[in-house]
N, C-alpha and C positions, 0 to 999 in steps of 0.2 A: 282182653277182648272188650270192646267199646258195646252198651247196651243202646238200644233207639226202640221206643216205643212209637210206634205209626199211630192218629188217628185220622181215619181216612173212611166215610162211612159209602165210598165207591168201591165196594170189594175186590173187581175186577184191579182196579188202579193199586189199589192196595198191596194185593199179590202181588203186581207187578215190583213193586216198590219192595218188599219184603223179599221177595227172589234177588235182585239185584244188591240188597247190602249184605244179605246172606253167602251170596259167590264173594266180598271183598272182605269176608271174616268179623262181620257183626253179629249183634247177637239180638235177634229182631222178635217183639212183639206186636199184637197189633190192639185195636181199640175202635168201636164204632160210635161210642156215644160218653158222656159224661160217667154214668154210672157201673161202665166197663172202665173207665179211666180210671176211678177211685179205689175199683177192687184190686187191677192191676200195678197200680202204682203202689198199693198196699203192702201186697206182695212181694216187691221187688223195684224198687227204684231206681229207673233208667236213669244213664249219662245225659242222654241226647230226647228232647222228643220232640216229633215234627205233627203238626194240628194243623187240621185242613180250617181254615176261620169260619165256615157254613157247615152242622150240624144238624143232624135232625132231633128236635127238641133243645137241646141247652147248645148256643151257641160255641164260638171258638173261643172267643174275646170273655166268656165267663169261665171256661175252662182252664185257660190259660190265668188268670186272676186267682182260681183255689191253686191250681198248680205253682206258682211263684211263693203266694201264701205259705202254702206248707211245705215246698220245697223249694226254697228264691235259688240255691244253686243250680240248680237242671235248668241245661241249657235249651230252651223252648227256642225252635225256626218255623214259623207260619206260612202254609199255603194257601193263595186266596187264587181268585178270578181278578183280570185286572180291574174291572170293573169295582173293585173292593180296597184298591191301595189305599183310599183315605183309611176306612179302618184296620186295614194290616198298619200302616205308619202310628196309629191310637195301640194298637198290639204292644208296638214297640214300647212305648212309652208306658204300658203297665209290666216293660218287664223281657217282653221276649227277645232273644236275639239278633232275629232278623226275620225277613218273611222271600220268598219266593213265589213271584207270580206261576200259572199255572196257563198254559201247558209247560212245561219245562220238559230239557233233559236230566236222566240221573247224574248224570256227571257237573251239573250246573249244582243241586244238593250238596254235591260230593265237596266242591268246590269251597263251601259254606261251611260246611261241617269240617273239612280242616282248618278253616279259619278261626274257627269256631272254639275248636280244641287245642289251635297251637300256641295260643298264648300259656295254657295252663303245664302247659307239657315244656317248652324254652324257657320257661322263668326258673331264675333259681331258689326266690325265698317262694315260702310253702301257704301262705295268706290268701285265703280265696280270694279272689274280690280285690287283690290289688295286683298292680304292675308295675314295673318300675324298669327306672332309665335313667339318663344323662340330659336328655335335647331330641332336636331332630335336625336333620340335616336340610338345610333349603334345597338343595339338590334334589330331595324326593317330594318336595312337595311342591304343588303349583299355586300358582297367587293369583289371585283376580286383580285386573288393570280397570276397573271400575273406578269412578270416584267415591262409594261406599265401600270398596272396597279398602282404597288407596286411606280415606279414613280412618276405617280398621288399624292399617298397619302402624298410621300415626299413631293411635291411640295406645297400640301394641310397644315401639319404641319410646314414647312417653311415662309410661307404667312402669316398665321392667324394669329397669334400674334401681325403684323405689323399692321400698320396706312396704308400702299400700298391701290387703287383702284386694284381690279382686273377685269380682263375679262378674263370670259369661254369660250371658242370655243368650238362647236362639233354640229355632225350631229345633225337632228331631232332627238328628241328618245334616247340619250344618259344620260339624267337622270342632264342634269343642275345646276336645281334646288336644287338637291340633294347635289353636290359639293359646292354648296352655303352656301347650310344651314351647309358642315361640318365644311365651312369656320367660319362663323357665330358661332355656335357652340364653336372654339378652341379657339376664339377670347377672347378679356377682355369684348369684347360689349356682349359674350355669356349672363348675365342676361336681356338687353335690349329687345327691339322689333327686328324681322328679318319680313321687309314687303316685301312682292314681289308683284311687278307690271308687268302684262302682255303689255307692248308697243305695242303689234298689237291690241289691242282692243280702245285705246285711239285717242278720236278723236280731229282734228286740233283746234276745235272752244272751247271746253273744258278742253284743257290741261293744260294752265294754273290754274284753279281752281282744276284737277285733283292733280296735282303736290303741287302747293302751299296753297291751299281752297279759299274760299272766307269768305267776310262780309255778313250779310244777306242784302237785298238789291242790291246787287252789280250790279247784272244785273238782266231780265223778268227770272223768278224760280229762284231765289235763294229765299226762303224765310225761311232760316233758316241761320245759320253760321256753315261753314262748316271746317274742319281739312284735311290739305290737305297729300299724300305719304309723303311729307319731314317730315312736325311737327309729324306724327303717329312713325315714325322709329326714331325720335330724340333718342340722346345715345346710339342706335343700328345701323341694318345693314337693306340698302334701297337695293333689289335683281332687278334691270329693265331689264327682259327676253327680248330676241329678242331686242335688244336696235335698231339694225338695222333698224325696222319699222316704226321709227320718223322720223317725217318730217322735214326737215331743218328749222323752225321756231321753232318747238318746242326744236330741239338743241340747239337751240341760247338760251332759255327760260335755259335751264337746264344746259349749259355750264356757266350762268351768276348766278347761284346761286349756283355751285361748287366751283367757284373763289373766290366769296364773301362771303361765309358759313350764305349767309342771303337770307330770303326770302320775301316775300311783300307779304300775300293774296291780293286776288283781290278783290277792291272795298277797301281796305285800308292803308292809309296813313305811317305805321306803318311798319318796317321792326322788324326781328326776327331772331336772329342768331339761328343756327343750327346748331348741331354736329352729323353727318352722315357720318356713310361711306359707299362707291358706292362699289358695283359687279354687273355687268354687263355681262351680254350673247349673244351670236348672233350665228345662223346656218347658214350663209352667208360669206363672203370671204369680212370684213370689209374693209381692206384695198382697195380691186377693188371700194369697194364704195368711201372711199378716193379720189383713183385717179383717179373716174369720177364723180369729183364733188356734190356727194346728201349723202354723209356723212362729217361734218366739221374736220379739221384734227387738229384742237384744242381739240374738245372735244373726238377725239379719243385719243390723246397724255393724256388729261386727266383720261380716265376711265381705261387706257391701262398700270398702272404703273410695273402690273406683271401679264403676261397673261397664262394661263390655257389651255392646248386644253383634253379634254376630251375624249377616244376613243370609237370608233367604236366599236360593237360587231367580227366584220369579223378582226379587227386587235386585236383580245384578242382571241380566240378561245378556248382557253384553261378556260375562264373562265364560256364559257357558261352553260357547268353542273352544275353549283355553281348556278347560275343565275335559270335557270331550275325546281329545286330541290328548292330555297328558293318562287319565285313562287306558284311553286304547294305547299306548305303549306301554303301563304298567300289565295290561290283559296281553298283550303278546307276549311277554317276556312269561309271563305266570305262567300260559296255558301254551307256550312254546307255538304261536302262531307266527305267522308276517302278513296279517293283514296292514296295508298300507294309509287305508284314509277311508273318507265317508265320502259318500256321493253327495255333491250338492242337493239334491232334492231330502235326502237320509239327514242331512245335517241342518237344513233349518226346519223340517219336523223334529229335531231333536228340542232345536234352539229353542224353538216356541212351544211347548211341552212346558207345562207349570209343576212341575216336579214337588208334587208333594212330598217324597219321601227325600229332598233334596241332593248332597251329595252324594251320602249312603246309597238313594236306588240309581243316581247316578251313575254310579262305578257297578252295581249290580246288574245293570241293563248290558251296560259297554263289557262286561264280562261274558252274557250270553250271547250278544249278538256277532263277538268277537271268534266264542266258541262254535257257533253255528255259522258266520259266515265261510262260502264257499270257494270266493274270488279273492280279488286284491282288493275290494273294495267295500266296505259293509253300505249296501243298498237300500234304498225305500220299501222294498218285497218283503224284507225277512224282519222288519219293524212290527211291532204287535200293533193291532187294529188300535187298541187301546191309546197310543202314543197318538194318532193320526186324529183324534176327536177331541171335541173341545171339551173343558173338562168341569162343564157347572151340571153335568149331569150326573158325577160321582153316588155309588150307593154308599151308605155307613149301615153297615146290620144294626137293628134296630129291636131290641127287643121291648115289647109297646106293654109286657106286662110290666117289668123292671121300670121301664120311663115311668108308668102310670105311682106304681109303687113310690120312687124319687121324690114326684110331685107330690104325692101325698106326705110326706114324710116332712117335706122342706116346708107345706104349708102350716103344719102342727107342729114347725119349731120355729116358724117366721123367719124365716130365711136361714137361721142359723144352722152353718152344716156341721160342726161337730154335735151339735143337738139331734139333726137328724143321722147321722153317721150311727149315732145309740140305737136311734129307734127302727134303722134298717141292720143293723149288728153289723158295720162294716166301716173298713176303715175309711177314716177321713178323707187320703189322701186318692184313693178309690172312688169315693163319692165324687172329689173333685172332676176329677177324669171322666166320668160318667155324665157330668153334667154337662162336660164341652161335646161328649162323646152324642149324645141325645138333643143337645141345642136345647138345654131348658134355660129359659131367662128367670133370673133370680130378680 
């Protein structure tokens, strides 16, 4: 039986939420505040836990930050007002799953939460944090007819064939992964493994057996021998998403076994050559990491041999209907609908909609509106208010003691943010994000 912890500090809403996972055989707690979070998660550490982003006293977006910290595998899905996507989309990027605008139905949750959990449950090797494949089928995916688009995929049949590292760049939500696997896919490593590793979920004290495996023995639990990201993708392609969310020990670890094409598990004596190749992602501005010291500029010279930027939904406009429209056939099929199309007036409110959370809220939207519509048509009426306004008036929760604190912190290190990273006791990579998250200019 699958655990969710609720933080939800509308009790009424709460209940409601907690009756309804409780009828589908969950094992449901709940949580009002930050320091209900810390004793319950103490206690017993849920699967699943869903956080409303507005809290009374400690925000969502700092809750969600201890929770990844000391527990990066629990898989964290956020609730905001729509009024809040820019920072549920910042959410994601420290970590959480996914977010759900609010009002929703439970079944749109439900929706999420088997997404959620069905990768770790269909895979067959046992490696948190990674997945693994062959390719993807073009068949299932759609293609933007842009001309940044149409550049993309030059870039994309130019690269693959080669021995080149690459790195992807682009926002949250622009679909990565996907440009990975098409890389993957055109390659010669195409019959190989393609394993993706999620880097924000990888913690400091197990990375090395994450990366490399261990002997049985090696250290307290290992009691088996284990295969670590590198041996699994051998003669294929290793995908390390968000590569940005390592920590300078563990680059050092991964910069040292790029150079040497060998690996050591831990606990034995024995090295292993390796034949991998790296692509590599990041929704972060690598190079600012660079030059302020909490990115190594080795292993960025390393992964960086031909780099990708991936775009934006709001710089492709033109491709949204495509996107749209291949969507809502993937959301029929899923959610056993026949909705048929979008109303012209539903479809260029979509169009012109600058889609912060890009493809991701994309395919999130057209799932609900798909679920909720009535007709053959998904109409302008059952669109959130939210889609229909222009969007420079976005809120970012803002906690003005934290910003004030940041500022102070970055002034008594002059600029330097691993300096001030010390003297707020937090990580680097954290401050980073906080700093775009608060708009301080450095």
């Amino acid at each position: 039986m699958k655990s969710i912890l609720i933080i939800e500090d509308d009790l009424t809403f709460s209940r409601i939420l907690k009756a309804w996972f409780v009828r589908r055989k969950f094992e449901v707690d709940t949580a009002v505040n930050g320091s209900e979070v810390r004793k319950k998660i103490g206690e017993n550490v849920p699967d699943l836990i869903i956080c409303d982003l507005r809290l009374p006293g400690e925000n969502g977006i700092s809750i969600l930050e201890w929770i990844k910290k000391q527990h990066p595998h629990v898989v964290v899905i956020m609730m905001t007002g729509y009024a809040d996507i820019q920072s549920a989309v910042m959410a994601m990027k420290l970590g959480a799953y996914d977010y759900i605008p609010k009002p929703f139905n439970p079944e749109e949750l439900f929706i999420k939460i088997n997404e959620a959990f069905e990768p770790k449950e269909a895979k067959n090797n046992t490696q948190t944090g990674a997945t693994s494949g062959t390719g993807v089928n073009d068949e299932n995916i759609v293609k933007g007819s842009s001309a940044i688009y149409k550049k993309l995929y030059e870039f994309i049949d130019l690269v693959a064939p080669t021995k080149l590292a690459v790195l992807i760049e682009g926002e949250s939500g622009v679909g990565k992964e996907h440009v990975a696997r098409f890389i993957h896919q055109k390659s010669e490593r195409a019959e190989g493994p393609f394993v993706a590793v999620d880097c924000g979920v990888i913690s400091k004290e197990l990375a090395a057996s994450d990366f490399f495996g261990h002997v049985k023995g090696a250290f307290t639990g290992a009691i088996g021998n284990k295969t670590g990201y590198f041996l699994s993708a051998d003669k294929g392609t290793l995908f390390l998403d968000e590569i940005g969310n390592l920590s300078i020990d563990i680059q050092t670890q991964l910069l040292r076994a790029l150079q040497e094409k060998k690996i050591k598990p831990v606990g034995s004596e024995k090295e292993i050559d390796i034949d991998v190749r790296i692509i590599a992602a990041t929704n972060e501005d690598i190079e600012f990491a660079v030059n302020n010291g909490y990115f190594r500029s080795d292993l960025y010279h390393r992964i960086s041999e031909f780099i990708i930027n991936v775009p934006s939904l709001r710089e492709s406009k033109e491709d949204i209907p495509a996107f749209l429209h291949h969507f809502l056939k993937e959301a029929n099929a899923f959610l056993n609908k026949n909705v048929l199309d979008f109303t012209p007036e539903a479809l260029e409110i979509l169009t012109q909609y600058e889609w912060p959370g890009n493809i991701r809220e994309l395919k999130n939207i057209i799932n609900r509106l798909t679920l909720i519509a009535t007709g053959d048509y998904i109409s302008a009426e059952i669109i959130p208010q939210h889609f229909k306004e222009t969007q420079t008036g976005m809120h970012v929760v803002v906690d003005k003691e934290e910003k004030e604190r940041i500022e102070n912190a970055l002034k008594l290190s002059r600029n330097n943010l691993t300096k001030a990273a010390d003297i707020l006791d937090m990580d680097t990579k954290i401050l980073h994000n906080k700093i775009k998250l608060y708009k301080i200019v450095l």
